[in-house]
N, C-alpha and C positions, 0 to 999 in steps of 0.2 A: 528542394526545400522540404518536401514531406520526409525524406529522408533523416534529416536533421530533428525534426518533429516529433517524430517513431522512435530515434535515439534517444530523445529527451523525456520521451514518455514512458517510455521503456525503466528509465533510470528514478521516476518518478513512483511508476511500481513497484523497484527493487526496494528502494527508498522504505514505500510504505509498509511493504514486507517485512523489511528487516528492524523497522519500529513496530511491528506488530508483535512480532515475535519476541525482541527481545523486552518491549512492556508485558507482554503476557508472561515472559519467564520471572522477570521483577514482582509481577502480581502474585504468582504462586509463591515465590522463593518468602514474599512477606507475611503471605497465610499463614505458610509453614512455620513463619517463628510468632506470629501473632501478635504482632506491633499493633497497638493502638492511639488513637489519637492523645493526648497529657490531658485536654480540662474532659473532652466528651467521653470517651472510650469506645470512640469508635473504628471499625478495622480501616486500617489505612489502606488495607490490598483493595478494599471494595474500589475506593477510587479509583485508582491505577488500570482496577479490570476495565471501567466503564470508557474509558480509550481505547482497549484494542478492538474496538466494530469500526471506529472512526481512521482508523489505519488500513484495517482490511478492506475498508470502502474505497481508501486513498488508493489502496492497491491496485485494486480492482478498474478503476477510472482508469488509472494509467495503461493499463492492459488494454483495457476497450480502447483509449482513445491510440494505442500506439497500433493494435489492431485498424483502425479506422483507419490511418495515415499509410498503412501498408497498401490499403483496397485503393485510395484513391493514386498512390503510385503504378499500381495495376494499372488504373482506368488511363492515368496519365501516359503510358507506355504504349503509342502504337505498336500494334501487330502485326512483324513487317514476314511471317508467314503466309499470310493472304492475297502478297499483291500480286 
């Protein structure tokens, strides 16, 4: 089961990775041309930025916790060296 766990956590990292990355490329590429909002004028990239801490968090999570499901497969796996 932790197996399964680790897999899915894992995939949850990749996940948040690959929304990190490509929001932050989105964030730049809109700098670059300097969209702003129609009534305020305000930059649009700024938004955009303010997600990628909340993906690399996502990321992050998924990494601990598919780390964590590995340790407890460890613990679950007697060690049949010893007997």
């Amino acid at each position: 089961m932790h197996a399964l766990d680790a897999l899915g956590s894992l995939l949850v990292a990749a996940f948040g990775a690959l929304l990190a990355w490509r929001t932050g490329a989105g964030a730049l590429t809109l700098q670059a041309a300097g969209e702003t909002t129609m009534i305020l004028g305000a930059p649009v990239w700024l938004g955009q930025a303010l997600m990628v801490p909340g993906f690399v968090l996502l990321a992050l999570a998924g990494l601990y916790r598919a780390a964590d499901h590995g340790q407890a497969m460890r613990r679950a796996v007697p060690d049949e060296g010893l007997s």
